[in-house]
C-alpha positions as CSV (number, residue, x, y, z in Angstrom):
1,X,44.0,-5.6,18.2
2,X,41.4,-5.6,15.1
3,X,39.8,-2.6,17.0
4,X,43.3,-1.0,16.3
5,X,43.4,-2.1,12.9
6,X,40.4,-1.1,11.9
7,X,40.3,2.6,13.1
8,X,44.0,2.9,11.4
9,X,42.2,1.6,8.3
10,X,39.3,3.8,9.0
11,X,41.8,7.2,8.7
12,X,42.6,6.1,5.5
13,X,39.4,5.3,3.7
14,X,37.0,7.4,2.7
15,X,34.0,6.6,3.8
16,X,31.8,7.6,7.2
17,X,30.2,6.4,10.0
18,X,26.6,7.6,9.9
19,X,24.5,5.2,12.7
20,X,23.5,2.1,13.5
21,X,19.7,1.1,13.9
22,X,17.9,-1.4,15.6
23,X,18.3,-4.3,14.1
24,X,22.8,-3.9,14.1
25,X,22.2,-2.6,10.2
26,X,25.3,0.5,9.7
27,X,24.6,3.3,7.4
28,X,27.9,4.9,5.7
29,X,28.5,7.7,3.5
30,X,30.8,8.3,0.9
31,X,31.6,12.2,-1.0
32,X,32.9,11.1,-5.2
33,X,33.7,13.8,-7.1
34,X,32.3,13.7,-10.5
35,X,33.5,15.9,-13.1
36,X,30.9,18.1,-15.0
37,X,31.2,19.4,-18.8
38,X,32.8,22.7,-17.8
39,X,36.6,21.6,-15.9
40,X,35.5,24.5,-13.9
41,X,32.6,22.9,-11.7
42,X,33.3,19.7,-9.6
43,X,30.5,18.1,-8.9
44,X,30.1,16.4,-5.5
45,X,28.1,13.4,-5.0
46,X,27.2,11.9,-1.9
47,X,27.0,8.1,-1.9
48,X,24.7,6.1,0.8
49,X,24.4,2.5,1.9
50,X,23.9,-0.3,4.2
51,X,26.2,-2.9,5.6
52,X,23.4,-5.3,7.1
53,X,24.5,-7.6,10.8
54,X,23.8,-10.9,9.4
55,X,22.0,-11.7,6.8
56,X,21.4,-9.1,3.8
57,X,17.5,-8.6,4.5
58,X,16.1,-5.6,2.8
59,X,13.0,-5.6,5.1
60,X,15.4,-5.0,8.1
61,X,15.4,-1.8,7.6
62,X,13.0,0.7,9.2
63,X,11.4,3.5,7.0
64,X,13.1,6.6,8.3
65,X,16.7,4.9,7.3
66,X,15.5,4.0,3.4
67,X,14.3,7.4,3.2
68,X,17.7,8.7,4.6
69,X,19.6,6.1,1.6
70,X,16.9,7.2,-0.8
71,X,18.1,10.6,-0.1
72,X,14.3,11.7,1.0
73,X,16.0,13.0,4.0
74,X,19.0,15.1,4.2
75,X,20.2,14.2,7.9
76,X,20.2,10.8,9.0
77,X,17.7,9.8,11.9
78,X,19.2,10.0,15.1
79,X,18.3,7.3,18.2
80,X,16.1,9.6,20.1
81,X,13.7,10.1,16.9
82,X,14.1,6.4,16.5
83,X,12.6,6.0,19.8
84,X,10.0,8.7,19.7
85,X,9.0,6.8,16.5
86,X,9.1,3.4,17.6
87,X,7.1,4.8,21.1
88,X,4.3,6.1,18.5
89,X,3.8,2.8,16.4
90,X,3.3,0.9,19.7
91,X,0.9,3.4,20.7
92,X,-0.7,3.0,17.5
93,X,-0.7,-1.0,17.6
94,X,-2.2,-0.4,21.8
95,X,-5.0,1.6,19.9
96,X,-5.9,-0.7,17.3
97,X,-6.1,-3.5,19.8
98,X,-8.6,-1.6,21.9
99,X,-10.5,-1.2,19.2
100,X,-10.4,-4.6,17.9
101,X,-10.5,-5.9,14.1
102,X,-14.1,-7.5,12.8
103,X,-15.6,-9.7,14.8
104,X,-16.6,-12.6,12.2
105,X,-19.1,-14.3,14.2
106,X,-21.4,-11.6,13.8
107,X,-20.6,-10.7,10.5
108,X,-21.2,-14.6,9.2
109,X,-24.9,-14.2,11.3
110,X,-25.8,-11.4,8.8
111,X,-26.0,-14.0,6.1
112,X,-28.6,-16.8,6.3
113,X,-27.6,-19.9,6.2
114,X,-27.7,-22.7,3.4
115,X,-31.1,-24.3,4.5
116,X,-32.4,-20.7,5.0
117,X,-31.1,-19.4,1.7
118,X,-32.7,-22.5,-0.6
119,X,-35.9,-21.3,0.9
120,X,-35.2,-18.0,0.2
121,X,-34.1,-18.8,-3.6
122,X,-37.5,-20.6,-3.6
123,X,-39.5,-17.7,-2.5
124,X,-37.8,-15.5,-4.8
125,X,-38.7,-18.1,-7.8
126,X,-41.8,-17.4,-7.3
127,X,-42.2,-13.8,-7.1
128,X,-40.3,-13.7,-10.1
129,X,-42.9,-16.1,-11.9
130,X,-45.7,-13.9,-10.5
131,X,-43.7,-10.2,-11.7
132,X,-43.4,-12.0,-15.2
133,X,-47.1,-13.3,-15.5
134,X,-48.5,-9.5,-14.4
135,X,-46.0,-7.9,-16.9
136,X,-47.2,-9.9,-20.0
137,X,-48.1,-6.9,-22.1
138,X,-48.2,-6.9,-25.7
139,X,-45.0,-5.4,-26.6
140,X,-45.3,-4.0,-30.4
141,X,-42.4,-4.4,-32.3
142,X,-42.0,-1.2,-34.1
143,X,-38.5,0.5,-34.1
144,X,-40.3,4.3,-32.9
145,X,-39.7,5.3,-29.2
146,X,-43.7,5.0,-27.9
147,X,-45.4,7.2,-24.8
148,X,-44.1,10.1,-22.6
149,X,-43.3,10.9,-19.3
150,X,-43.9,7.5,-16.9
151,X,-45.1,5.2,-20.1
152,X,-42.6,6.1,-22.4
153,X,-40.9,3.1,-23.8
154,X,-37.5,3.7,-26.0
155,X,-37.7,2.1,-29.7
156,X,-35.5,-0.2,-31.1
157,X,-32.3,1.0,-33.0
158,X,-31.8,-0.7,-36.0
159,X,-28.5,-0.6,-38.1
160,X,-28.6,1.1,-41.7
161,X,-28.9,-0.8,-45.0
């Protein structure tokens, strides 16, 4: 008896039956009129949404149906592109399992561990401490760049007075 009532109901509004996707989510349409400056052109605007099964939960919704409320697409998606789609993202996820993500036991064995790395820090200590001692120049401290080519050293810039 509601089924009755609800397509006698349905002659009389104005709105349309567009699909129904995966999840039980039905798309309508609605065509409002909207006056322009000139009485001469109407203006008519087409009017899209959602009526969600359930609960109202924006993420419900695929892709190709927010593009189609959006108005990115002009024709709605129809239930064989749906499931050529759907097909193709399972393909997809079959794919990136063959491949497989990072393995992280072999990226943690690229790094030494702690005990290995304090020894490393300490060899390092000490190369630095034997760079520094070689380097020990007399550096003059005049503000003109000094040398060319492979000794040239830049001179210190020094603010006006």
């Amino acid at each position: 008896m509601s089924k009755l009532l609800s397509r006698i109901a349905g002659f009389f509004s104005n709105r349309t039956f567009i699909g129904v996707d995966k999840a039980g989510n039905r798309y309508f349409t609605r065509k409002e009129e909207i006056d322009g400056i000139f009485s001469v052109y109407v203006l008519v605007k087409e009017k899209r949404w959602v009526e969600f099964k359930g609960e109202q939960d924006p993420t419900s919704i695929s892709v190709e149906w927010i593009c189609w409320l959006n108005g990115q697409r002009k024709v709605a998606p129809t239930p064989e592109e749906m499931m050529e789609l759907e097909a193709r993202r399972e393909r997809v996820r079959l794919n990136v399992a063959k491949v497989g993500g990072p393995d992280l036991k072999s990226f943690i064995r690229q790094f030494p561990s702690a005990s290995e790395g304090d020894k490393v820090e300490q060899a390092s200590d000490g190369r630095i401490k034997e760079t520094h001692e070689e380097k020990e120049e007399p550096i003059p401290e005049s503000s003109e760049p000094t040398g060319s080519g492979a000794t040239y050293k830049p001179g210190t810039w020094q603010p006006p007075t």
